[in-house]
C-alpha positions as CSV (number, residue, x, y, z in Angstrom):
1,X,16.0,-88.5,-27.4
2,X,15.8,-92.4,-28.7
3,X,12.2,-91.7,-28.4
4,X,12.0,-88.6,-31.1
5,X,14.2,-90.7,-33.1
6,X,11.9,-94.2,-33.2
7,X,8.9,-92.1,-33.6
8,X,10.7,-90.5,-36.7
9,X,11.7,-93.4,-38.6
10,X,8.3,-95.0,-37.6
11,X,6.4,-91.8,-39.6
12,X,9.1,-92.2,-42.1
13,X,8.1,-95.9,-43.0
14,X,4.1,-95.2,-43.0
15,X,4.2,-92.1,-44.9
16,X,6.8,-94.1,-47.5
17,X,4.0,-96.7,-48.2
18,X,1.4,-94.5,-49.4
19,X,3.2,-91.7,-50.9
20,X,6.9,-90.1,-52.0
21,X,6.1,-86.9,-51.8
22,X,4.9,-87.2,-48.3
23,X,7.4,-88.8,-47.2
24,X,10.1,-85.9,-48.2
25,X,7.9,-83.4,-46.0
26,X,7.8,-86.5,-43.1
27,X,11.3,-86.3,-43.5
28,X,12.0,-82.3,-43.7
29,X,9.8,-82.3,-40.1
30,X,11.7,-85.5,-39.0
31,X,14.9,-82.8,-39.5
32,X,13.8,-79.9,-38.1
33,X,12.3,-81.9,-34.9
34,X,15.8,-83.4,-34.5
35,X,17.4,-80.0,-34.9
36,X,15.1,-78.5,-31.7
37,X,16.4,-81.4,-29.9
38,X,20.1,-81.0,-30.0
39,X,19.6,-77.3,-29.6
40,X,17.5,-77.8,-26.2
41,X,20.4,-80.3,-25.4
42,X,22.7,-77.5,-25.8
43,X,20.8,-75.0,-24.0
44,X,20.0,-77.0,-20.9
């Protein structure tokens, strides 16, 4: 789980160097990634 997260923030901080709107879609997958992993939390 700390894993996803790092990896997330890590995308996050490349994709805010070369561009803003990339960044928002980094961030929208970031989400949505997070989101599967509580639900498989709460499933298993």
């Amino acid at each position: 789980m700390t894993l996803i997260i790092v990896v997330g923030f890590e995308i996050l901080h490349v994709t805010y160097k070369k561009d803003l709107q990339k960044l928002n879609i980094a961030f929208a997958i970031f989400m949505i990634v997070f989101a599967l992993a509580n639900l498989l939390q709460v499933l298993t």
